[in-house]
N, C-alpha and C positions, 0 to 999 in steps of 0.2 A: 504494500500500500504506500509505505513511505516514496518508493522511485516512481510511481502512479502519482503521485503530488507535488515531486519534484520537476516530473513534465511540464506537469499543467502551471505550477509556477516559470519556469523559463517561456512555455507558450506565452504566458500572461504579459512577459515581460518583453516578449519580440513585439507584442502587437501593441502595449504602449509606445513603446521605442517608436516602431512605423507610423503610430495617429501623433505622436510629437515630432515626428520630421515632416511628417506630410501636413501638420497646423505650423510648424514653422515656415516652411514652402510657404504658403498660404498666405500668411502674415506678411509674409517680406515679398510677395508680390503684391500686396495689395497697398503696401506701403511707395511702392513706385506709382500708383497707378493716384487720378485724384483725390483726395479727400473730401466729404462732406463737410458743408459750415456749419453744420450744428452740436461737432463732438466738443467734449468740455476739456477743459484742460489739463486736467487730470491723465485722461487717456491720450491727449497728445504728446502729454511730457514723458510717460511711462507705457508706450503699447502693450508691453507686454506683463508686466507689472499687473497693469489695468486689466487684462485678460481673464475672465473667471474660466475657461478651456487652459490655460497652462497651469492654475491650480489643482483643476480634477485630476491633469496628466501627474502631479507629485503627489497628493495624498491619494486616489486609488492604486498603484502599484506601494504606498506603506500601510495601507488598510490592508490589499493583501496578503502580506507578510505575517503583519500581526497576527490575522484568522491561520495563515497557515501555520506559525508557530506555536498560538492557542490548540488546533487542532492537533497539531504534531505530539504534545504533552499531551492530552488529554486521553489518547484514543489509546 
């Protein structure tokens, strides 16, 4: 069970890797292309900062670590 957990954690962590290159992609083309006039300044001075997608990409691969190292002790 434990190398069956350890998969799905490396799975876990290829396909944040891949949604956090492909939202940076994203990001820094969209940073060439126009801006709207109604962003605030906040998210001008900080884009990424100001991103709530670059926060899910760090606490869901430590959330689940957590779970798997709760599970890993428990079971």
């Amino acid at each position: 069970m434990t190398l069956l957990i350890r998969i799905i954690m490396g799975l876990a962590v290829l396909v944040c890797a891949a949604g956090l290159y492909i939202t940076w992609k994203t990001v820094r083309r969209q940073e060439q292309q126009d801006m709207d006039q109604g962003v605030s300044q906040t998210r001008v001075k900080h884009p990424i900062l100001a991103n709530p997608i670059f926060y899910a990409y760090v606490l869901f691969p430590i959330l689940v670590l957590i779970g798997a190292v709760v599970i890993l002790n428990f079971m």
